[in-house]
N, C-alpha and C positions, 0 to 999 in steps of 0.2 A: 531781681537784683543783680548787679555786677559784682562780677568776680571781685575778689578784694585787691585783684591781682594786675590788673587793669586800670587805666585813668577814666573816669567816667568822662572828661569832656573830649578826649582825642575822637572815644566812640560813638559822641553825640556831634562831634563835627565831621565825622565820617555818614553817620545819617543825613547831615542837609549834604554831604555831598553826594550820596546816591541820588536821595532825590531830585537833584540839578541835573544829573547825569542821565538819568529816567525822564526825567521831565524834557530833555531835549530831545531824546528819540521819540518821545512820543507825538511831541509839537511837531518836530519835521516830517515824521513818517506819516501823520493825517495830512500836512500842510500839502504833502506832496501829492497826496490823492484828492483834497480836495481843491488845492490849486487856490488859497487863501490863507489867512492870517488870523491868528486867535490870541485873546491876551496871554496865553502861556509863551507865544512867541516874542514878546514882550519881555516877559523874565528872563528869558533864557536867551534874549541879546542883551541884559543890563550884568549874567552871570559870564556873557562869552571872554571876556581876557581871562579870567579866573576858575571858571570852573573843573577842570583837567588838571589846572598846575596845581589846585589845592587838593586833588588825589596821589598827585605823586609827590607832595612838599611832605604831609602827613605819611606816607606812606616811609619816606627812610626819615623820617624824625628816630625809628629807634636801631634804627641800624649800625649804629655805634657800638652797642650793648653786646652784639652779636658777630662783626666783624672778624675780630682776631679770635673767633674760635677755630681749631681744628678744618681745616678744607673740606675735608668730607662730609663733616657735621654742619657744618654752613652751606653746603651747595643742598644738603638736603634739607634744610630748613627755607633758604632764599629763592632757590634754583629746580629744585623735584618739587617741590611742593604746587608751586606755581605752574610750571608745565603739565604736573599730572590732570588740574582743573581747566587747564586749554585743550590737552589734550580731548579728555574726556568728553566736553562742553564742546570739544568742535565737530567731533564724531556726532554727536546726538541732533547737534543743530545742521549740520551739512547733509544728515541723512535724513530727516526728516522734508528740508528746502527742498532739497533736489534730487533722492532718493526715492521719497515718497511722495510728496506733493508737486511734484515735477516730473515724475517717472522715468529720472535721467541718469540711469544708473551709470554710464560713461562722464556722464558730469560730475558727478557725485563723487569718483576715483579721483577725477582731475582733481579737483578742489578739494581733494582728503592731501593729494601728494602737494598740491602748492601750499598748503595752510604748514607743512614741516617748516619752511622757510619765508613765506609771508604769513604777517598775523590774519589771522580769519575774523571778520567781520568786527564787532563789538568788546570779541574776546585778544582784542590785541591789546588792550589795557594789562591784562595778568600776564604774555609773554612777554609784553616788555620789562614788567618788571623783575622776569626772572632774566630777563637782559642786563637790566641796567646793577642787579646785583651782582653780577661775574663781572661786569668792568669793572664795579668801585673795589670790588677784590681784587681785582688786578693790579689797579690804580694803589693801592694799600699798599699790595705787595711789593712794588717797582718804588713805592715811598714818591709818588709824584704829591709835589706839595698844594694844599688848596687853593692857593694865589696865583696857580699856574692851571688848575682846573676849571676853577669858578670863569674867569673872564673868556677863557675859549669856550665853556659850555656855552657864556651867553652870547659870546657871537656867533655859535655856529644856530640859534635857537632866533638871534636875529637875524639871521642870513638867512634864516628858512628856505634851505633849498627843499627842492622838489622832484626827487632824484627816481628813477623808476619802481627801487624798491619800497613799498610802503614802511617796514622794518625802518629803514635808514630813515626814513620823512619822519616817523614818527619818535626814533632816537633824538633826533637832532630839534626837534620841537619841544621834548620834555624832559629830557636825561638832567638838564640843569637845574630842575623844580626837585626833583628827585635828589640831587646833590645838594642844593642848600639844605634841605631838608635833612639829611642828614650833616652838616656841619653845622646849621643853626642851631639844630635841638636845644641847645643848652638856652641860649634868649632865648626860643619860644614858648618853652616851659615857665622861664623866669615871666615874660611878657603876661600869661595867661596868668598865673598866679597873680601879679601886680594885679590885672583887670579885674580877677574875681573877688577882690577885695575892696571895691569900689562901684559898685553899680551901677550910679549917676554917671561919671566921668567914660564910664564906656559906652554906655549908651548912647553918650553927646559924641564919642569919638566913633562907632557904629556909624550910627546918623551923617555924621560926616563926610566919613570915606564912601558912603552910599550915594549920599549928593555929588562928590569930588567922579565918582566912577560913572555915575547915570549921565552928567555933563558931557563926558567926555567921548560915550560910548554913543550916544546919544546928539552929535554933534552936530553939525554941517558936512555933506559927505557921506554921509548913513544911510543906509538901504536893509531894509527890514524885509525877507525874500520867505515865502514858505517853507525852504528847506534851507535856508542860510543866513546870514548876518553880515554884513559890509559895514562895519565901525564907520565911527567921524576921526577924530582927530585921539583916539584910543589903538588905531591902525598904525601909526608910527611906531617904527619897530622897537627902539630904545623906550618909547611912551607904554608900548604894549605887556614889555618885559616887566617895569616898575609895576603896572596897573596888575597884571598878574602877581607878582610876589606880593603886591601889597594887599590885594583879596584873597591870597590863599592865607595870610597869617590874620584878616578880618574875619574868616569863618573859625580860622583857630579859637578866636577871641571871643568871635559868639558864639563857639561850642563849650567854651568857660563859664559863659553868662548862663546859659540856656541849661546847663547841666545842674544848675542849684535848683532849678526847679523839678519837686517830682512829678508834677504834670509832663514833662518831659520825658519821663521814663522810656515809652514807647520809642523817642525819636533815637535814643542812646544805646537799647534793643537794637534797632534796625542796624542804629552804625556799626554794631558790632557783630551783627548778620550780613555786612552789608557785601561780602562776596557773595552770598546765598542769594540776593535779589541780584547782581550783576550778573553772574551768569547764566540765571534761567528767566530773563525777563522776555528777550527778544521772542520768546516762542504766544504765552499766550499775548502779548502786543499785535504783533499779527494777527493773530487768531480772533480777538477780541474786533480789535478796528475792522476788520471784513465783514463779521458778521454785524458792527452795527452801523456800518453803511450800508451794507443793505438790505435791512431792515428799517432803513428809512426815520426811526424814532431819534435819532439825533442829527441836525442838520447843520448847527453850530459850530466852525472849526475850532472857539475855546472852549464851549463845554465838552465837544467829540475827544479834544485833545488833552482835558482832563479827564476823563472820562476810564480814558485806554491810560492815563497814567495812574490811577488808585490799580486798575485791574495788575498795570505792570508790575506796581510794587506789591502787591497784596497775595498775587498769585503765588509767584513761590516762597514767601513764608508761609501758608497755607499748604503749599506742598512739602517746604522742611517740616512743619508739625507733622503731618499725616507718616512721613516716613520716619522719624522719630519713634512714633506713636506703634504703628507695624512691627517696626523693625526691619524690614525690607526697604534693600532701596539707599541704606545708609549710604553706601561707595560713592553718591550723587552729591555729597555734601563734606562727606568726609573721608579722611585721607587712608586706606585700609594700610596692613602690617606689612603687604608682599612691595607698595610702592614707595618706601623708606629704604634709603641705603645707608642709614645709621643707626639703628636699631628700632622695635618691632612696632613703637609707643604710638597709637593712631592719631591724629592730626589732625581737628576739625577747623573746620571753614571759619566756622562763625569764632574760634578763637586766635584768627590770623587775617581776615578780612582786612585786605589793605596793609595793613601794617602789624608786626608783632608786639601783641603786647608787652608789659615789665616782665611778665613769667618767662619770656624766651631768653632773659642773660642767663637762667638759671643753666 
């Protein structure tokens, strides 16, 4: 059961958003080895305008609640919290790549000292957001008004430069999903509430925006690449921008629908583990796809590339139990007393994945 303390649907649209976000790595990292295209690749170019801005839209929806608290007690909540599981997560995974499985222990330094200042790998999702939460404190603090935020975020997210630091590429692509998300809160709350009182009518409105996005992404222009997506006419930048805000607040919606049902349960679990599958997916993914290439029993790039995405997401909740279960091991998942600079209260994953729950105005 969920906490009482929590929205069951935020946590159940943070579950289909892992699994979009699992689902692509693991579609492109087979595509790439086997140099073809599987129906998972399929999905996860009808999820490409959306799927990213609906991790960062949800993710400062409660960032309001928490804003104007104390500095220190906000940077350790927004700011330590998030670096200590990049930190952590990039030590384990750099040492493993290219420490041990690489024997590259001069590499291995390299890419421990560049990952302080560029994001490392898949784990640049959680530095950014301890990024993106010292500007909007900043931004708070200096009182810069939202009608002076919002339209520069989204030109600089349409301008998409591509600047040599990945940091700034990837500031400047999502910092505005992140912003609305926190300014919208209040509609999108109202929004999901209105849907969950209606089931018919969001369904047909679901259904819709599903058609209106698969047209569009799906166009003339489109190229469908085993490690990438070249849109049709969902590739214009002002067209790109609407189609994302408007699929991140469509998963909001079916995380509303999808939450009334207890068969659901599991998926509303996961969203709210869903830091515990982000950052320990990338390892058995690899591990898994190598060993069943070759071995030969899977030849199919969509069943190979679902295949390696059950093991992605299965594996470390499988590993959160067992270390639960021991007791050893906790520090992988949750946040110990010595890494808080606001007092001792331990900090787990699975109850700040993504976004703080209603418990953090307390």
């Amino acid at each position: 059961m969920s906490s009482p303390n929590r929205m069951p649907w935020v946590d159940t649209a943070k579950g289909l958003s892992i699994i979009l976000v699992v689902m692509m790595y693991a579609a492109y990292n087979t595509g790439e080895y086997t140099n073809d295209i599987g129906f998972l690749h399929y999905a996860i170019g009808f999820a490409t305008p959306f799927r990213m801005p609906e991790f960062f839209l949800i993710s400062g929806l409660f960032l309001s609640q928490v804003i104007d608290r104390p500095w220190r007690r906000y940077v350790d909540r927004r700011v330590v919290h998030y670096l200590y599981f990049y930190v952590l997560w990039a030590v384990i995974s750099i040492g493993l790549k290219i420490g041990i499985f690489s024997g590259d222990p001069a590499g291995m330094l390299h890419d421990l000292a560049m990952a302080t200042v560029e994001p490392y790998g898949v784990l640049w999702f959680i530095y950014m957001l301890a990024v993106f939460g010292i500007v909007i404190r900043v931004l708070r603090e200096f009182k810069v008004p939202h009608w002076v935020v919002i339209p520069l975020a989204a030109a600089l997210q349409m301008w998409a430069p591509k600047p040599d630091s990945y940091a700034l590429e990837q500031f400047a692509a999502y910092f505005v999903f992140f912003y609305l998300g926190f300014v919208l809160a209040p509609l999108v709350f109202r929004l999901v509430a209105w849907t969950q009182a209606r089931p018919a009518m969001t369904t047909a409105g679901l259904l819709a925006w599903a058609l209106v996005n698969c047209l569009l992404v799906y166009s003339p222009g489109y190229a469908l690449q085993p490690v990438g997506m070249q849109m049709g006419l969902a590739a214009w930048p002002p067209l790109h921008l609407a189609l994302a805000v408007a699929g991140a607040v469509a998963l909001c919606v079916a995380g509303g629908f999808l939450s009334k049902f207890a068969s659901m349960e599991w998926l509303r679990w996961l969203g709210e583990h869903s830091l515990v599958v982000y950052v320990a997916f990338t390892i058995p993914m690899s591990l898994f796809r190598g060993a069943a290439m070759a071995s030969g029993l899977l030849t199919d790039t969509g069943m190979l590339s679902f295949a390696v995405l059950l093991v992605s997401v299965i594996s470390p909740v499988l590993l959160y139990f067992i270390v639960k279960r021991i007791g050893f091991g906790t520090f992988l998942f949750e946040r110990p007393a010595w890494a808080h600079i606001d007092g001792p209260t331990t900090t787990k994953v699975s109850g700040k994945a993504m976004s703080r729950p209603v418990r953090e105005a307390a």
